[in-house]
C-alpha positions as CSV (number, residue, x, y, z in Angstrom):
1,X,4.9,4.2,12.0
2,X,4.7,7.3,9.2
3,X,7.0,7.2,6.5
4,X,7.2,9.8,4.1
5,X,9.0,10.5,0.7
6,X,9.4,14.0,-0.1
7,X,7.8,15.6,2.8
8,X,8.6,17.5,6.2
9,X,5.3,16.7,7.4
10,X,5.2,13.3,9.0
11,X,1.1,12.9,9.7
12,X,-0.7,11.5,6.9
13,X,-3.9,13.6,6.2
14,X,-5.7,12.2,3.0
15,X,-5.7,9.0,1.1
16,X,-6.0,9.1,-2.7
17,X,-6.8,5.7,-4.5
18,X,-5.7,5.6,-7.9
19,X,-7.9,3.6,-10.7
20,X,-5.2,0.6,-10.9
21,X,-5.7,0.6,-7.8
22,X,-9.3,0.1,-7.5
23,X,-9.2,-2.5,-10.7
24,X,-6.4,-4.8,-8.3
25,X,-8.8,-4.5,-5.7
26,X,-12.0,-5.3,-7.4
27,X,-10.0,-8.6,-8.6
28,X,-9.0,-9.2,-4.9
29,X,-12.5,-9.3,-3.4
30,X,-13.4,-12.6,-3.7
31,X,-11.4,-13.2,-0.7
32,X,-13.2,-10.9,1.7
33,X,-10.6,-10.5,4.3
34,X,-8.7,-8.4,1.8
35,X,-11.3,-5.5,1.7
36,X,-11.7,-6.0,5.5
37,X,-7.9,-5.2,6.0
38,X,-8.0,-2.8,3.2
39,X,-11.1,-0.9,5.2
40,X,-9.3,-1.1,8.2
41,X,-5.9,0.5,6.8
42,X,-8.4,3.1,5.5
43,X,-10.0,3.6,9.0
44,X,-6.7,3.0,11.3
45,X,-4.8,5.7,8.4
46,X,-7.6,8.4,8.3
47,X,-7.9,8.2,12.5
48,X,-4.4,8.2,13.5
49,X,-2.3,9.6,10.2
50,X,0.1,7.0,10.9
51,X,0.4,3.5,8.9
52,X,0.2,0.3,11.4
53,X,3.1,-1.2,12.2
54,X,1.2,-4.8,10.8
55,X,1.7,-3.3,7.6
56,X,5.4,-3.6,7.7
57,X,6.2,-0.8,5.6
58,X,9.0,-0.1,3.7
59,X,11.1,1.1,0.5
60,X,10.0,-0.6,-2.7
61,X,12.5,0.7,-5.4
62,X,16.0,1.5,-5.1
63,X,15.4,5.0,-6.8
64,X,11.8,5.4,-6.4
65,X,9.7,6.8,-3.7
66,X,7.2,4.0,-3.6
67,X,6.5,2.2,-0.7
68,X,5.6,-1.6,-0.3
69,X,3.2,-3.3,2.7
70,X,2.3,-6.6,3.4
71,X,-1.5,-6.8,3.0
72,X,-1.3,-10.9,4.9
73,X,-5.0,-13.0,4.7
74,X,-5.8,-16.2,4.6
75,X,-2.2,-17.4,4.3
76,X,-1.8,-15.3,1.2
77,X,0.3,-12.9,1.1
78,X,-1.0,-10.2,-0.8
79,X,1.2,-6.7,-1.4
80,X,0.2,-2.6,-1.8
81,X,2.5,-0.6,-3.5
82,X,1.9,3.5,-2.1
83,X,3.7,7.2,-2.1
84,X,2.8,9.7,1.0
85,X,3.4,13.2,-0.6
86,X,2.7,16.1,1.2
87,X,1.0,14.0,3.8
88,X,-1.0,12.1,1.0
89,X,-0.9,8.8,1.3
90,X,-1.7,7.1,-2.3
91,X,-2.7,3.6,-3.2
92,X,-1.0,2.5,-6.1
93,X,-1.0,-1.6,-6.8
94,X,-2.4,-4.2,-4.7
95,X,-1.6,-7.7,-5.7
96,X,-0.8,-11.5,-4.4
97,X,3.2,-11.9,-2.9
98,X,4.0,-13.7,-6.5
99,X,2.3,-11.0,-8.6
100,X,3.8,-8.6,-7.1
101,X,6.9,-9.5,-7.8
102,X,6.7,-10.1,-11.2
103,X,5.3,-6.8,-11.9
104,X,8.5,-5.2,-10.0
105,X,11.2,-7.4,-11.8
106,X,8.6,-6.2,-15.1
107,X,9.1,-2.7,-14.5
108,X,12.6,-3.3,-13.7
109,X,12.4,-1.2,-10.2
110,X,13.8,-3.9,-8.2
């Protein structure tokens, strides 16, 4: 599945990680199934320039273009927040189900 937010070009060619990003995720690794399915995304995304259906992507913000994906281990739910411009796809939050929605109703996007 490809989504994209202000784009003709539907294949994903590049993945940018931004440093809030990488901070969420050094906090998520001490469950190590979470950078296993984070590698994998990384790997399935760079192969195939298309997200994984597991990932159930979809529309985060009403007026945004960010894009939510369920990031599911251990019975946690954890979430990624992510744009895909100009076939960029870029990692913007990761966080548990609960955080995640906290910082959405916090920013006031949801």
């Amino acid at each position: 599945m490809t989504l994209t937010t202000d784009s003709t070009d539907r294949k994903i060619r590049d993945i940018k990680i931004t440093n809030q990003f990488i901070q969420d995720w050094e906090a998520a690794r001490h469950d190590p199934q979470v950078e296993t399915y984070i590698d994998r995304l990384i790997n399935v995304v760079t192969r195939y320039g298309e997200l994984p259906n597991s990932l159930n992507p979809h529309k985060a913000f009403k007026s945004l273009p960010y894009i939510i994906g369920y990031v599911s281990v251990n019975k946690v739910g954890w979430r990624m927040t992510f744009l895909i411009e100009d076939g960029v796809m870029i990692f913007d939050r990761l966080l548990r189900h609960d955080e995640m929605d906290i910082y959405l109703r916090e920013m006031g996007k949801i």
